[in-house]
C-alpha positions in Angstrom: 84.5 -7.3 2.1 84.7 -4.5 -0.3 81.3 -3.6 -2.4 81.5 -4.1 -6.0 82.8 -0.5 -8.0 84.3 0.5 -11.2 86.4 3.5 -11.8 87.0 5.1 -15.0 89.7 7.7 -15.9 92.0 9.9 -14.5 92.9 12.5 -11.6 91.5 15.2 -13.1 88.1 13.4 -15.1 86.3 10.4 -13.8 83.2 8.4 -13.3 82.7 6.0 -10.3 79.9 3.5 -9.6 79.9 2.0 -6.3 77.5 -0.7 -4.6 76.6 1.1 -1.2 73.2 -1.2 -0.8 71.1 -4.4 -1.8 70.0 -2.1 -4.7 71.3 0.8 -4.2 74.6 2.1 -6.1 76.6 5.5 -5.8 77.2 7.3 -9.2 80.0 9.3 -8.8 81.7 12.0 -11.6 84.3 14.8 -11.5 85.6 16.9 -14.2 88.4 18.7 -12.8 86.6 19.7 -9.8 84.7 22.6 -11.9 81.6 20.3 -12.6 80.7 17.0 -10.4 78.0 15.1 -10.2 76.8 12.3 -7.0 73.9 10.6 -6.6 72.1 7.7 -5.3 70.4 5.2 -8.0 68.0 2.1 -7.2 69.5 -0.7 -9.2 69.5 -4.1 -8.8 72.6 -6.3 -8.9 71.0 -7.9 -12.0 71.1 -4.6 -13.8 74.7 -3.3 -13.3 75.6 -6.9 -14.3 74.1 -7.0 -17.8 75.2 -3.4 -18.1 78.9 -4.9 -17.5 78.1 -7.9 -19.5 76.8 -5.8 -22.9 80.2 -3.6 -21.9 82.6 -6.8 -21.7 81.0 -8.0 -25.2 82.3 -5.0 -27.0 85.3 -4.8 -25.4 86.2 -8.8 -25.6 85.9 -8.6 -29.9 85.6 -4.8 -30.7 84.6 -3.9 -34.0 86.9 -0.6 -34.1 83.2 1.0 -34.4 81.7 2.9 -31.6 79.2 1.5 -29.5 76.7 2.4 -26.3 75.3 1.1 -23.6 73.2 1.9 -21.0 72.7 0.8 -17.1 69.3 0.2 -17.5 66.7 0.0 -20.6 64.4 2.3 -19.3 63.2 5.5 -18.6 65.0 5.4 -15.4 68.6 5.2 -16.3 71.0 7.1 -14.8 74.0 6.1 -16.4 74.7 6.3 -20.6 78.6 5.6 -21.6 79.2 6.1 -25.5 82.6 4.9 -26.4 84.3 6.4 -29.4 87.6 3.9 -30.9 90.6 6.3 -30.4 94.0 4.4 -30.9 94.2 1.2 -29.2 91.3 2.2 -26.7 88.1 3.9 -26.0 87.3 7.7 -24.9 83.5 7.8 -23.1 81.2 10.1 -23.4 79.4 9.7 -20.5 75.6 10.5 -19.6 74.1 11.1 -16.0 70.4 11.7 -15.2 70.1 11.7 -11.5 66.6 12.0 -12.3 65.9 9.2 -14.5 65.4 10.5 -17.9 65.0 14.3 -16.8 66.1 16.3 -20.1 66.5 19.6 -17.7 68.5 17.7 -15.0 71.8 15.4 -16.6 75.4 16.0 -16.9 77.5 15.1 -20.1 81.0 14.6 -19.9 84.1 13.2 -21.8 86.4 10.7 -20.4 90.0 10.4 -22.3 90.8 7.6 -24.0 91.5 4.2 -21.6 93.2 0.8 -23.3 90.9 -1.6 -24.2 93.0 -4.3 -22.2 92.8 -2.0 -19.1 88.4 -1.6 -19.7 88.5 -5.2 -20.0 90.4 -6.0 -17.1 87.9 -3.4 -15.0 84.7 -4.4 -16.2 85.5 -8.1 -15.6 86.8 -7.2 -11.7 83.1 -5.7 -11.6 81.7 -8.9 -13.2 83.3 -11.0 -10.8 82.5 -9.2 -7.6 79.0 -9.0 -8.9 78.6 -12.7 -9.4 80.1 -14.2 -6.0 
């Protein structure tokens, strides 16, 4: 059985989080090959699932606002995506810190805009491998 994952964007810029353990999740971003980032982050199944859940709540009814969410609450997240409303879809900025909340140690990139029928239809294959 495949672990549960989620990839966002394109050949040249994306962001991938992949269940390789219990609680333990590979985060995964490339920007054209000039600037990557891959890490290992302690998260329970019960946190990438409400991450998902607050992520499927904008996209079901979006405002046409922007909105954020985070993996986690705490200090400890490694994973920030801000979405910004561009057409019919969303572009992400997205936020690592492999080191928790390390201000010296985080990568920021942009994804291109992505349909909000196509985020929906990712996020809920997530959901649903997450809640089996």
């Amino acid at each position: 059985m495949e672990e549960p994952r989620i990839r966002l964007g394109n050949d040249e810029v994306w962001l991938e989080l992949v269940r390789i353990g219990a609680d333990s999740w590979q985060i995964t971003a490339d920007w054209s090959s000039w600037l990557t980032a891959d890490f290992t982050a302690d998260l329970s199944a019960a946190e990438v699932a409400g991450f998902v859940v607050r992520m499927l709540s904008h996209l079901r009814a979006p405002s046409g606002g922007r909105f954020s969410a985070a993996v986690t609450p705490g200090r400890n997240n490694p994973l920030t995506l801000r979405a910004e409303p561009v057409g019919d879809g969303f572009a992400f900025f997205v936020r690592l810190t492999p080191n928790g909340d390390d201000d010296v140690c985080h990568l920021q990139m942009e994804i291109d805009p992505i349909a909000t029928s196509e985020l929906r239809e990712a996020f809920s294959a997530l959901h649903a491998a997450l809640v089996v």
